[in-house]
N, C-alpha and C positions, 0 to 999 in steps of 0.2 A: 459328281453324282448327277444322274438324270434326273430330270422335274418327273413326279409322279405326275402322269397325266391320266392319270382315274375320274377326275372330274371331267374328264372332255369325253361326249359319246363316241360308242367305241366303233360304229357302222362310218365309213368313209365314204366318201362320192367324187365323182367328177364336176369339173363345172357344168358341163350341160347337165348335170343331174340335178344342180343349182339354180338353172333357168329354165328349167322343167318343174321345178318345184316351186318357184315363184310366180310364176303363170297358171299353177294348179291353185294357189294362193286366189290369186286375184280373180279366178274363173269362178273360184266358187263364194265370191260377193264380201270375201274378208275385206277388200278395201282396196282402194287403189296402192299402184308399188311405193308412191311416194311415203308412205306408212311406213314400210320396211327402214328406207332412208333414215325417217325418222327415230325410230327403233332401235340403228344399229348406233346414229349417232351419240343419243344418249347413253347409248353401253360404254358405250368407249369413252363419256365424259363421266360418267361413275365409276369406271377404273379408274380414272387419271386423278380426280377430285381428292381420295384420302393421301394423295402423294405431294399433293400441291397446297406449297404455302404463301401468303403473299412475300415480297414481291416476287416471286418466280415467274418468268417471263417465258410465251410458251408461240414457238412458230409453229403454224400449220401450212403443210404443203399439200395441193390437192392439183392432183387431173380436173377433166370436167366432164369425166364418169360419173359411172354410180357410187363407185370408192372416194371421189371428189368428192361429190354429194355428201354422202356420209360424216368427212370429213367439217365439211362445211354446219353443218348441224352439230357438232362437237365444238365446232368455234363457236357459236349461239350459245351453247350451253356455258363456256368457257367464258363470255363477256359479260353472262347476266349475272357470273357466281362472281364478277369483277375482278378476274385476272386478267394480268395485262398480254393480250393476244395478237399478233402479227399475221397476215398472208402472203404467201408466195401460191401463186397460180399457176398454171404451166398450161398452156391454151389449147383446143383438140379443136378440129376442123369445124365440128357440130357439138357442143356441150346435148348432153342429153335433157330431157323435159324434165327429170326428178332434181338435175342438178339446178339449171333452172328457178326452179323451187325452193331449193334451199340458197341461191344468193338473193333473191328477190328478197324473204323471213332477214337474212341478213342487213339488211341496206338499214335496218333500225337501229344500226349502233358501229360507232364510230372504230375504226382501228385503222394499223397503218398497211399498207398493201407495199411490198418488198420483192427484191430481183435477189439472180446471184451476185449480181453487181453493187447491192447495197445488205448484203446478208447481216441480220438483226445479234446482238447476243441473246439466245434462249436459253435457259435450263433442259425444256422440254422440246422435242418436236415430236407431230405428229404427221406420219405418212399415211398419206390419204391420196400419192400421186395416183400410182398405176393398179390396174384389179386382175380378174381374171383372167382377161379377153387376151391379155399379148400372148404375142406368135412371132419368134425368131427373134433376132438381134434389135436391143435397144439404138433408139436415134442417138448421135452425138451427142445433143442438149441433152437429152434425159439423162443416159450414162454419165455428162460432166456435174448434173444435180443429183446423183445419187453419189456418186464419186463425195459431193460438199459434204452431203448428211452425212455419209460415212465418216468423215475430217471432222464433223462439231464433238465439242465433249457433251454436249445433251445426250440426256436418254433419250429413247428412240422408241416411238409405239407406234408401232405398224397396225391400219386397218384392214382387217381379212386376211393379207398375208403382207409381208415386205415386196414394192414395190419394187420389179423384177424377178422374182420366184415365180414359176412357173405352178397353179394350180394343182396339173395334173399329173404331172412329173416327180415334182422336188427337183427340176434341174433349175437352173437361172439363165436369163435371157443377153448372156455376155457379162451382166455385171447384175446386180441386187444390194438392197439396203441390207445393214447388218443391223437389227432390231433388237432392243430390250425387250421388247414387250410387243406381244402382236392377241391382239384379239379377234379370235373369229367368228365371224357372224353368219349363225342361224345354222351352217351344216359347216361340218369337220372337211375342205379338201385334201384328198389322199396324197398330194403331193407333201404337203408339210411335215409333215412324219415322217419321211424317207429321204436320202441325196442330201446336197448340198442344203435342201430348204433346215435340215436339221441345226447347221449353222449358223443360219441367217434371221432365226424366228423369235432366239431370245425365248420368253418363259412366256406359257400358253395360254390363254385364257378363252374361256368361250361365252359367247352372250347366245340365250335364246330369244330369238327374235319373232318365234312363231311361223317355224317353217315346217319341223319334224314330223306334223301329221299328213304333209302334201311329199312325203318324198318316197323316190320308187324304191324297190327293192336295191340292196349293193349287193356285191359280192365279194366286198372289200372290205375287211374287218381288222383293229385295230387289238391287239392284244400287250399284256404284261402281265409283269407276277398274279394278280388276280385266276388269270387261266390256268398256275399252277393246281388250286384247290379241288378242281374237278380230275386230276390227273392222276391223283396219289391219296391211297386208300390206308388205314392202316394195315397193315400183315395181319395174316392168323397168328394165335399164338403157337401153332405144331407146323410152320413152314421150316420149308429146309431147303439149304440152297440151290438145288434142281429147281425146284418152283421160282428162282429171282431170274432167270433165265441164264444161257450158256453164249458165249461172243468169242469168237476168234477177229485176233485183231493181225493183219498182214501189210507187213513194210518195214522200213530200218533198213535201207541199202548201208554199206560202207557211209561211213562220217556220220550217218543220221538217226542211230539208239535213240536222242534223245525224243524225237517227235513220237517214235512207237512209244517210249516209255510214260510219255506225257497220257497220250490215247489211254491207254490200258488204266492208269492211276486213277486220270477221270472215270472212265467206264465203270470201277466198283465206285468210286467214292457217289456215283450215280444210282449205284444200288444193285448191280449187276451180281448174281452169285456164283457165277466164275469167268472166269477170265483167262484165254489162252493167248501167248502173243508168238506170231510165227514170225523170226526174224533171220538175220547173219547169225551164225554160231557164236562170234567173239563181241554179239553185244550181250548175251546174257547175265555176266556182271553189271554192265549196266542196268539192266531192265531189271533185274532180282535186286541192287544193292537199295535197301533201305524200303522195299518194296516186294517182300517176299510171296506175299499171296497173290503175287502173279505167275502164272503156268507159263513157262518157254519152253517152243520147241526152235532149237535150232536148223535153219536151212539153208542148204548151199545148192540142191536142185529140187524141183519138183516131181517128188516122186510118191506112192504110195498112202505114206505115213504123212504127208502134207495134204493129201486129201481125206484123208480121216480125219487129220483132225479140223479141217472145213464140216464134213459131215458131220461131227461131231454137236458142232456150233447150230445154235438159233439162229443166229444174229450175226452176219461177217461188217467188220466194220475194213474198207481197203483203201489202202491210200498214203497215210502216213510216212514219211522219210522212203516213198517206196521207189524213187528215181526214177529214168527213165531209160535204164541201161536191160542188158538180158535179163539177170535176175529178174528185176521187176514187172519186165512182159510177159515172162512165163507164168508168176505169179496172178498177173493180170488176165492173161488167158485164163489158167487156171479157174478163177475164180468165176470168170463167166459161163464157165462150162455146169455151174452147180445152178437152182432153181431157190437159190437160199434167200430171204431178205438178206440185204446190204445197202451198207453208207460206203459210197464211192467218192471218194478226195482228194485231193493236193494232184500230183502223180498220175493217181489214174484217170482221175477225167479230162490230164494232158495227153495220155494214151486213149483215151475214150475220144477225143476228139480227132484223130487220128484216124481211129475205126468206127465210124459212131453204128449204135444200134440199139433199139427200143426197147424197155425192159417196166413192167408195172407195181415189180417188187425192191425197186434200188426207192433209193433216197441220196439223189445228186447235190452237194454242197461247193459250189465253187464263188469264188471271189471276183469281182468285176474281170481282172486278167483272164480267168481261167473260162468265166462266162463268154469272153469277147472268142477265144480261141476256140468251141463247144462251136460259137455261131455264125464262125469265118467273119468275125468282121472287128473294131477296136473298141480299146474300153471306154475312149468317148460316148461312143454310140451307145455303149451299155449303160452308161452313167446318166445319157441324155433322156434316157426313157427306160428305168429299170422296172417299169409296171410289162411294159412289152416287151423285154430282154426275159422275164422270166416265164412270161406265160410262152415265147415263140422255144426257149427251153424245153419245157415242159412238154409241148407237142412234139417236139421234133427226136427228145428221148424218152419219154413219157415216165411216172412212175412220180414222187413229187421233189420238185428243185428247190431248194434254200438258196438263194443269190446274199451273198454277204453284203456287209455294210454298213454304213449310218440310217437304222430305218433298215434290217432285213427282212428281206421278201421272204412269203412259203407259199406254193401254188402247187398242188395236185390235180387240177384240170374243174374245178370245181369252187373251190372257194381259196379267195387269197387272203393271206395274213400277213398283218403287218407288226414288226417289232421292235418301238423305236425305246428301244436299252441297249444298255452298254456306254462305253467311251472311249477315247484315243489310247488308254491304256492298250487297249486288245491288238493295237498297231505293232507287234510285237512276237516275236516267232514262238511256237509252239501255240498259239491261242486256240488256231484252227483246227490242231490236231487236238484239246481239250474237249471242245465241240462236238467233232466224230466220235471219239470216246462217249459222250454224254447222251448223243442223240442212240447210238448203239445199245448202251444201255438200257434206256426209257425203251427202245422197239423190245430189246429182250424181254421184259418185263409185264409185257402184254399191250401195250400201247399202241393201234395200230400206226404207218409210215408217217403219216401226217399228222397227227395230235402229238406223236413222242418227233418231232422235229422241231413243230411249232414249240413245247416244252420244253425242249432241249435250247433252243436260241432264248428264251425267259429265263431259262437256267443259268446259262450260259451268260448270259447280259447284266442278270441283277447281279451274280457270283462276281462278276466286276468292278458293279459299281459299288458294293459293299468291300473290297479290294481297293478301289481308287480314294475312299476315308483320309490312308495315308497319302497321295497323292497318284494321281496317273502318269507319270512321268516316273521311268525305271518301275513300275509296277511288271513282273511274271507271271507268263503263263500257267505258272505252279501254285502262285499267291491265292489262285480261285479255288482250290482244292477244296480248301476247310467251308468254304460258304457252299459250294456244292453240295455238299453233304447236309448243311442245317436247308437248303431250299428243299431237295427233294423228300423232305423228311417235312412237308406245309402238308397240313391234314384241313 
């Protein structure tokens, strides 16, 4: 189940939006930054304080950053409450003047100063090494001291982020703590909520430190179930299902009924009031078995009556089990020749990337894979920066992209959202084609591309984690059905 992060603001930033805002801080006579230090320290000793009992024994590891700093101010607070507290240092060419400050406050009380060479036993550690500021691959030494703390059985409270997680990103800088517990201080960075940082962060916590009225605009907005509420209105009581919107849904080459069948199921259980699926002729028992109020037409060419019933449609949803053989290029054409909204998927944005070309009414959802193929390059590079993999997206097809994921991305050229729901359940076939059913849905519906996509991945994500209860491991794509239904029905 994912931590509700409702307590944490929902506006993200970059780090220089962080040292823009700290220098707005101190420009306008709030105090010098060593304040802050002091501020963040104590947050993160009043987290740790209702967890710790005597004797619990607690190593602090710090850089001789500002995150050291921090750190260091957290061991003060930790020896005057009289637990018994350890340092490991880890030396930087220039300690900064706030760290400085906080070992001078220190020198009035006695503790023991430790290596990896003489590593203490702790209950607790607290990562205070690395902040912000790294860029590119971790030194030897450091990676060999994150490597330890990842090895102790102590819980693991990371300051600001786990040391190696990339602020801005959510990737890791070769290797990263794996934290219990990470507290961030003063502004939300937008890397944590996305990528790898999802795994490495442990359960979130934020302290205000007295930053949020010095900070610039974002354009980087964190969203979950909450965003539902604004989305979904109750019905008149004289609607009829012309009014819930009309979707044809296109794909199901040979072998693959079931991803079309999955799409379309989602799509009413979404709310959708009708539902046509253009598929192979001999999956129609499939797609009808146990599932009758769905419309098939069968098709073995593109002709006439396969564009009708695209006209027909609000809402094309393409992509699903659509292959990449003739059938599904034709289809593929097809579909491009119409002026319809559409959720383009799996299939065709492997065909889209082939022939790329710009369109302001699609809604492209592709997976790190599919995004790396979209932008000629690997899914490394999509992984290592998926704030910049989806907006060069975005421009390059335009119309708004959903890049999958831990932490999925939405960006329509304008504002990006972030949606860190869901879990490793969804690692698991048919997910994706649930999704494009759900997001096709919510567009039919009246929701314009981007708020019923953003809703549709909150849909989609919480239907999960209300799914994973019983556990994430063997959890289906089909298991989200019933929760789909009770989310889009949040008034």
């Amino acid at each position: 189940m994912a931590q509700d992060l409702s307590q944490l603001p929902s506006l993200l930033y970059t780090a220089a939006a962080v040292r823009q805002a700290e220098m707005a801080w101190v420009t306008a006579a709030e105090g010098e930054l060593y304040q802050l230090v002091e501020r963040a320290g104590k947050a993160a000793f009043d987290l740790l304080r209702p967890h710790l009992k005597l004797p619990q024994k607690v190593l602090v590891i710090a850089g001789q950053g500002n995150n050291g700093a921090d750190a260091l101010v957290c061991m003060r607070h930790l020896l005057q409450a009289g637990i018994e507290t350890s340092l490991l240092i880890h030396p930087a060419t220039q300690p900064t003047s706030e760290w400085q400050q906080a070992w001078q406050l220190l020198q009035d009380f006695a503790f023991d100063m430790v290596t990896l060479d003489n590593w203490p036993e702790a209950d607790v550690i607290v990562d205070g090494l690395l902040g912000t500021g790294i860029h590119g691959e971790l030194r030897p030494a450091v990676a060999e001291l994150i490597a330890q703390i990842n090895r102790s059985p102590a819980q693991v409270l990371s300051l600001d982020l786990p040391s190696g997680v990339m602020a801005d990103t959510g990737a890791v800088a070769g290797c990263a703590v794996i934290a219990d517990l990470t507290i961030i201080m003063g502004v939300v960075k937008q890397g944590l909520v996305t990528g790898r940082a999802r795994h490495c962060c442990g359960e979130l916590h934020f302290a205000d430190i007295g930053l949020t009225p010095y900070l610039p605009p974002s354009e980087v907005m964190r969203v979950d179930r909450h965003f539902l509420a604004a989305c979904f209105k109750a019905r008149p009581r004289d609607s009829h299902k012309g009014q819930s919107g009309k979707v044809t849904i296109i794909g199901g080459d040979h072998g693959m009924a079931g991803a079309i069948r999955l799409a379309g199921e989602a799509c009413l259980r979404a709310g959708a009031g009708l539902v046509t699926v253009v598929s192979r002729p001999e999956h129609q028992l499939t797609v009808n078995n146990g599932r009758p109020e769905l419309m098939f037409h069968g098709c073995e060419l593109v002709d006439m009556e396969v564009y009708q019933r695209l006209g027909w449609a609000n809402v094309l949803v393409l992509g699903p089990g659509l292959g990449q053989q003739d059938w599904g290029y034709n289809l593929f054409k097809a579909v491009g020749l119409t002026d319809k909204r559409a959720v383009v998927d799996a299939d065709a944005l492997n065909m889209l990337s082939t022939e790329p070309q710009q369109q302001a009414h699609w809604v492209l959802t592709p997976h790190p894979g599919e995004a790396a193929r979209l932008l000629g390059t690997d899914t490394q590079t999509v992984e290592a920066d998926r704030f910049a993999a989806v907006k060069a997206l975005q421009q390059k097809y335009g119309g708004t992209v959903l890049l999958k994921g831990a932490g999925t991305l939405i960006y329509d050229g304008n504002m990006l959202y972030v949606a860190p729901v869901g879990n490793p359940g969804l690692a698991s076939g048919g997910c994706g084609d649930v999704l494009s059913g759900i997001i096709g849905a919510l567009m039919a519906q009246g929701l314009d591309n981007c708020r019923a996509t953003v809703a549709g991945v909150v849909v989609h994500g919480e239907a999960a984690d209300f799914a994973a209860r019983d556990g994430e491991r063997g959890m289906l794509a089909s298991d989200l059905m019933p929760w789909i239904r009770r989310l889009v029905n949040t008034e």
